[in-house]
N, C-alpha and C positions, 0 to 999 in steps of 0.2 A: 605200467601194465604192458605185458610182452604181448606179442602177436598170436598165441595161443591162448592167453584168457581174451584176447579182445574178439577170438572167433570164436569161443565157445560165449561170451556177452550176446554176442549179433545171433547165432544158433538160438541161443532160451528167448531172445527181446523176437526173433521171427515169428518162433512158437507161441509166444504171448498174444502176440497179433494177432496170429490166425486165429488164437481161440477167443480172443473179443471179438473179432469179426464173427464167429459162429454163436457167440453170445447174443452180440447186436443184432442179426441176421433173423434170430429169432426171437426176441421183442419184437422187433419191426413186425414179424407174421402175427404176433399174438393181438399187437395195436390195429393190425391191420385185420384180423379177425372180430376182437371185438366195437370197431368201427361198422364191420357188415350188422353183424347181430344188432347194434344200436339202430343202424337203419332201415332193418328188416322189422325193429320191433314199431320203428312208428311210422312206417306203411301198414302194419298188419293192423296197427290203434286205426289209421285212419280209415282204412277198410273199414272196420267193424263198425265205425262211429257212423260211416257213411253206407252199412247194410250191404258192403261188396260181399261178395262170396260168403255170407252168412250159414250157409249149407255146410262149409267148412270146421272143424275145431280149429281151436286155435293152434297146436299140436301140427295138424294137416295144412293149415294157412300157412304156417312156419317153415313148415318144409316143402311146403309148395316156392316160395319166395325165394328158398334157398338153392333150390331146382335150376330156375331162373334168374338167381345170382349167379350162377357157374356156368350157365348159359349167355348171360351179359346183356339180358333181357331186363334188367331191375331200374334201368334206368329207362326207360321205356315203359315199364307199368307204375313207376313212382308217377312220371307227370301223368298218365291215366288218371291215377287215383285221386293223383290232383285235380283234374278236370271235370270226373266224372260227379255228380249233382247225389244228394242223398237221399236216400230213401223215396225214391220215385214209386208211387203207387201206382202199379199196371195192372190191376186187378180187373179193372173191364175190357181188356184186352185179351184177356184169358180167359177158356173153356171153365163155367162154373165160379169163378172166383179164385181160381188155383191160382195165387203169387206167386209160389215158388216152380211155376213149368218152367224145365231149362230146356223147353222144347221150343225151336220157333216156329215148329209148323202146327202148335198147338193155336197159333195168334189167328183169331179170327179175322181176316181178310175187310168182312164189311164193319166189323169194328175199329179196324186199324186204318180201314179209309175214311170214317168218320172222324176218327181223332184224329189225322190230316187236316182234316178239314175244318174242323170246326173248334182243335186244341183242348175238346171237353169229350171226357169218358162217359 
């Protein structure tokens, strides 16, 4: 092999490179993409199992998450979701029986200092 096929050899094996590197580069985004979506979908299971933001579709849950994935917030509301208790009934807390107030200034005051006090709605 003379000095000019061994620089055109090294020339095409560069270009080969490069374009497995652009190959790999993007696997890696698509692995790394559907790793989010896998655990965006079970924070969104566990939400729902546990009545979090049930006002939500699932559609709007989704993209909410995803919101806050890109924000770098997701690790931050996974252990929430983790922590947070399910289906807490606050029903005597609120004006008339309304569950779903996303108001807190709707909370009755000597309601919510009874249930201080006494742990019973």
């Amino acid at each position: 092999m003379n000095n000019a096929e061994l620089g055109e050899l090294l020339i095409k094996t560069a270009a080969l490179i490069r374009e497995l590197r652009k190959e790999r580069d993007t696997y890696k985004q698509k692995l790394a993409d559907l790793q989010l979506q896998n655990r965006i979908d079970k924070i969104a299971a566990e939400m729902r199992a546990k009545g979090i933001n049930k006002h939500l579709s699932e559609e709007e849950l989704r993209a909410d998450l995803e919101k806050h994935a890109k924000e770098g917030k997701l690790d931050m509301i996974e252990e929430s979701v983790k922590l947070a208790a399910g289906n807490v009934n606050f029903t005597g807390l609120y004006g008339v029986g309304n569950v779903d107030s996303s108001s807190p200034s709707s909370v009755s005051a000597a309601a919510l200092e009874a249930f201080i006090k006494t742990g019973e709605i």
